[in-house]
N, CA and C atoms as an extended XYZ file, in Angstrom:
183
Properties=species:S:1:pos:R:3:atomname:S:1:resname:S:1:resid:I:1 pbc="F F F"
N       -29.766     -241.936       63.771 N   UNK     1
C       -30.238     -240.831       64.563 CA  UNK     1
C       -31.756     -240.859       64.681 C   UNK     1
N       -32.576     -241.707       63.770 N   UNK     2
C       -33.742     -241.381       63.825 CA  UNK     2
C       -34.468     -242.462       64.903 C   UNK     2
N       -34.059     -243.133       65.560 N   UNK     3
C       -34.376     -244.044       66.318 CA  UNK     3
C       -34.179     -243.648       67.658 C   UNK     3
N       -33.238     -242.298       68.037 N   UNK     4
C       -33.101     -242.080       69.222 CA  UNK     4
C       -34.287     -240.871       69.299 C   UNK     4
N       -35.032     -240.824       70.563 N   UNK     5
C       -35.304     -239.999       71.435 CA  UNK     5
C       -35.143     -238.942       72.082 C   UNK     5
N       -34.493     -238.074       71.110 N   UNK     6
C       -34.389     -237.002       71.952 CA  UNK     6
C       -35.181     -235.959       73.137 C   UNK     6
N       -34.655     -235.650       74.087 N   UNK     7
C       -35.797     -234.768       74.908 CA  UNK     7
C       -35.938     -233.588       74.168 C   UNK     7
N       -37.655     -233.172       74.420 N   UNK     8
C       -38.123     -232.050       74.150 CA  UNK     8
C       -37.134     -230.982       74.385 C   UNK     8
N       -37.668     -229.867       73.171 N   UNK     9
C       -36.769     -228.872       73.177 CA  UNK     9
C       -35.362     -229.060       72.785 C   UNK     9
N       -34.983     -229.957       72.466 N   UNK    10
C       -33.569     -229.967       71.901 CA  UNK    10
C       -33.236     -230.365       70.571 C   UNK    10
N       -32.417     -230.042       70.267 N   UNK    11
C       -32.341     -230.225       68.147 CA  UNK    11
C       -30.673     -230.483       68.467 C   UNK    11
N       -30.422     -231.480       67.444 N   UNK    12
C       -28.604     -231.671       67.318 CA  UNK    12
C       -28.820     -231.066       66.051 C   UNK    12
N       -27.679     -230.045       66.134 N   UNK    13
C       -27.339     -229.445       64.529 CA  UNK    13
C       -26.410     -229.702       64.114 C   UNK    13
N       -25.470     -230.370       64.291 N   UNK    14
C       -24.272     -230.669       63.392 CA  UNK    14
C       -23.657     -231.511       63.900 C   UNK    14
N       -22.944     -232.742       63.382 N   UNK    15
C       -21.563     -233.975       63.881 CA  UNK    15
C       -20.730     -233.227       62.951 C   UNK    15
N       -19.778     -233.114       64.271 N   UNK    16
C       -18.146     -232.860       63.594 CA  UNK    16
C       -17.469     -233.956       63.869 C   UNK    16
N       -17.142     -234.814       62.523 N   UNK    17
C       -16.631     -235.953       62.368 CA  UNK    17
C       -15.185     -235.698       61.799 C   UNK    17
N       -14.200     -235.279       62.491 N   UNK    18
C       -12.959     -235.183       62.022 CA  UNK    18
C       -12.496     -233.522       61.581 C   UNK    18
N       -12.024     -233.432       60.323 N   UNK    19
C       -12.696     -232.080       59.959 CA  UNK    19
C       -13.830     -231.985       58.908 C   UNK    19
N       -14.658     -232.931       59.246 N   UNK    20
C       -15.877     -232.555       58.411 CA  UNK    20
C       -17.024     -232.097       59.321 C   UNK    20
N       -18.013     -231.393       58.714 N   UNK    21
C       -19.354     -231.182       59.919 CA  UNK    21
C       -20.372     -231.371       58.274 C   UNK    21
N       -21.173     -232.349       59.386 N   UNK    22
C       -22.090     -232.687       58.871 CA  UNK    22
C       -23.433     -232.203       59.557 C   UNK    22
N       -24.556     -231.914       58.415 N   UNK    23
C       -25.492     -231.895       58.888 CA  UNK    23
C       -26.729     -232.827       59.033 C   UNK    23
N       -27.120     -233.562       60.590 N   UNK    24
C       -27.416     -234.861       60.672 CA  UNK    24
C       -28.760     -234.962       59.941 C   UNK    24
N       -28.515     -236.251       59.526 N   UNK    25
C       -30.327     -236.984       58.837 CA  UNK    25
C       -30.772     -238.043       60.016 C   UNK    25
N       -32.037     -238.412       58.978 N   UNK    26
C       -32.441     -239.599       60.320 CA  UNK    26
C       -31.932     -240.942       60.048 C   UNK    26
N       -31.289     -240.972       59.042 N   UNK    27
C       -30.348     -242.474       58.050 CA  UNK    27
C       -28.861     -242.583       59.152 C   UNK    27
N       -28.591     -241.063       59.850 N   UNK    28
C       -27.286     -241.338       59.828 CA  UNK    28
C       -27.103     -241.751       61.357 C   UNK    28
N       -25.827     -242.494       61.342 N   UNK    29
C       -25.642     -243.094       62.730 CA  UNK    29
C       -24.270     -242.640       63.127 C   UNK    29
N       -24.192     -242.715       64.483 N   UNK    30
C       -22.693     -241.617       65.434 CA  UNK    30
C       -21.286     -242.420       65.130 C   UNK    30
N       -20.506     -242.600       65.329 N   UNK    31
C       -19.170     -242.866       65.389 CA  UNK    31
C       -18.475     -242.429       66.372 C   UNK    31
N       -17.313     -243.261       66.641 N   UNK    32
C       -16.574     -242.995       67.308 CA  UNK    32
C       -15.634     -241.682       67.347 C   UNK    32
N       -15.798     -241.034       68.449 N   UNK    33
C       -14.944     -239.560       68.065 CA  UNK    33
C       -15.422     -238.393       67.683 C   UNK    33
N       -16.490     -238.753       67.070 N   UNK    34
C       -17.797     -237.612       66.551 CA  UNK    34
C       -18.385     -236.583       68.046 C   UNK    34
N       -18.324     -235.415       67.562 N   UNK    35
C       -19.032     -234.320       68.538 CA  UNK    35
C       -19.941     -234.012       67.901 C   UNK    35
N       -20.806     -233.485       68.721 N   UNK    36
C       -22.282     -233.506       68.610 CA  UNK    36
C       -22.507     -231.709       68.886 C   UNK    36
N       -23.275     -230.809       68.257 N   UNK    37
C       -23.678     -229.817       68.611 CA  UNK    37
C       -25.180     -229.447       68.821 C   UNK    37
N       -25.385     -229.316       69.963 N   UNK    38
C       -26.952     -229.045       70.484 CA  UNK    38
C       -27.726     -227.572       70.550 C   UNK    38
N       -28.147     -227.925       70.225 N   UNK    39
C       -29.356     -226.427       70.523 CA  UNK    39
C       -30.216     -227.001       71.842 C   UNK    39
N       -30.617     -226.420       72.747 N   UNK    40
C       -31.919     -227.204       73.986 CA  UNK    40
C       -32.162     -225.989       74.761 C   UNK    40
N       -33.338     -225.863       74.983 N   UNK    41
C       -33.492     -225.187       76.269 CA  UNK    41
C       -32.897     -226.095       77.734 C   UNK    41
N       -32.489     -224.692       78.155 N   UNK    42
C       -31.608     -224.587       79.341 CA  UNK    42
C       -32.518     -226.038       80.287 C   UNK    42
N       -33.590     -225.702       80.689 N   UNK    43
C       -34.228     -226.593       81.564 CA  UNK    43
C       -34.177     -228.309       81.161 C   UNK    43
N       -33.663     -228.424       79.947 N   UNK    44
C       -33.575     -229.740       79.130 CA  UNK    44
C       -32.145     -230.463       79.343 C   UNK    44
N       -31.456     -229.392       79.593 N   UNK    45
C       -29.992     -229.738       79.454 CA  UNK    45
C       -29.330     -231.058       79.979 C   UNK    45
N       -29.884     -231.212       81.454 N   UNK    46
C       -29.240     -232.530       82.416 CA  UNK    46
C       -30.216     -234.135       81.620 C   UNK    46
N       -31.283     -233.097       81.170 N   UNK    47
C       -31.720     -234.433       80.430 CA  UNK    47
C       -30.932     -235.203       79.206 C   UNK    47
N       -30.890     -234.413       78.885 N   UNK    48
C       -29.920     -234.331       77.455 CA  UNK    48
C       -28.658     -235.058       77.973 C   UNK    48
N       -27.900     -234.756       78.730 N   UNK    49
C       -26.648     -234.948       79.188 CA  UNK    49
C       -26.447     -236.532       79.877 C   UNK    49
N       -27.931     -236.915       80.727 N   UNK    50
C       -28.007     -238.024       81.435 CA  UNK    50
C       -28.466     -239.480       79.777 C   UNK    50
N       -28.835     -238.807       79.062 N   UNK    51
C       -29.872     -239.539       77.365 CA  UNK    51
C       -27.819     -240.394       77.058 C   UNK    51
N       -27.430     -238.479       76.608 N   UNK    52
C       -26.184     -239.409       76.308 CA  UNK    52
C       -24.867     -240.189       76.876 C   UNK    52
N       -24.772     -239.571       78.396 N   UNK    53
C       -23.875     -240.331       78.962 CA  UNK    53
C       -24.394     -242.032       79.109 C   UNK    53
N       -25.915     -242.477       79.226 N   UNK    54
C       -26.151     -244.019       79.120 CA  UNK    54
C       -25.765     -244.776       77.774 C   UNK    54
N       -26.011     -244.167       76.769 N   UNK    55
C       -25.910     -244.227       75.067 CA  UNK    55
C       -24.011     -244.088       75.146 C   UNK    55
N       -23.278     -243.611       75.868 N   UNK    56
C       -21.698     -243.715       75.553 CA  UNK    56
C       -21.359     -244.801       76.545 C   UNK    56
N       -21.943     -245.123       77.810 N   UNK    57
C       -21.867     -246.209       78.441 CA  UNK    57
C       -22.333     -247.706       77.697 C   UNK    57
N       -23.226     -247.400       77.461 N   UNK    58
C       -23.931     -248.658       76.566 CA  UNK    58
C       -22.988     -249.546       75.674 C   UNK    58
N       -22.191     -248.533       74.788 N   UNK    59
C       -21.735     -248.427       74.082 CA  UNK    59
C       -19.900     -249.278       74.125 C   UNK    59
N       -19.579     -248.951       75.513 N   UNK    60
C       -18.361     -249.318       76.258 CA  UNK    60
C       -19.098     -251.312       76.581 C   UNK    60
N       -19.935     -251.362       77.004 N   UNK    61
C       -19.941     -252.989       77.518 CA  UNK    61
C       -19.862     -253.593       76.497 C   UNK    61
C-alpha cells in the first residue's frame, strides 16, 4: 500500500479480507477479493475510481 499514490483527500480505512477487516499499513499489499473502504472528498471521487479501475486492469493482463 505504501507505494501507491493515492489522490489527495482520500484515506483507505479498512480491507475487508473475507471476514476479517483489517486496518491497512504501508507493508501491506491487496489480494484478491479484498474490499477496500474509502474516506475522499466528493470532488476526488472519479479520481479515485479511474487510480483503481487501471490497478484492477493491470492486474488482469
Amino acid at each position: 500500500m505504501g507505494d501507491v499514490e493515492w489522490p489527495e483527500d482520500t484515506s483507505l480505512v479498512t480491507i475487508i479480507r473475507g471476514t476479517r477487516v483489517l486496518t491497512p499499513s504501508r507493508e501491506d499489499s491487496l489480494e484478491a477479493g479484498d474490499e477496500l473502504l474509502f474516506v475522499a472528498a466528493q470532488a476526488r471521487e472519479e479520481q479515485l475510481e479511474d487510480l483503481l479501475s487501471v490497478r484492477r486492469d493491470s492486474a488482469a493482463s
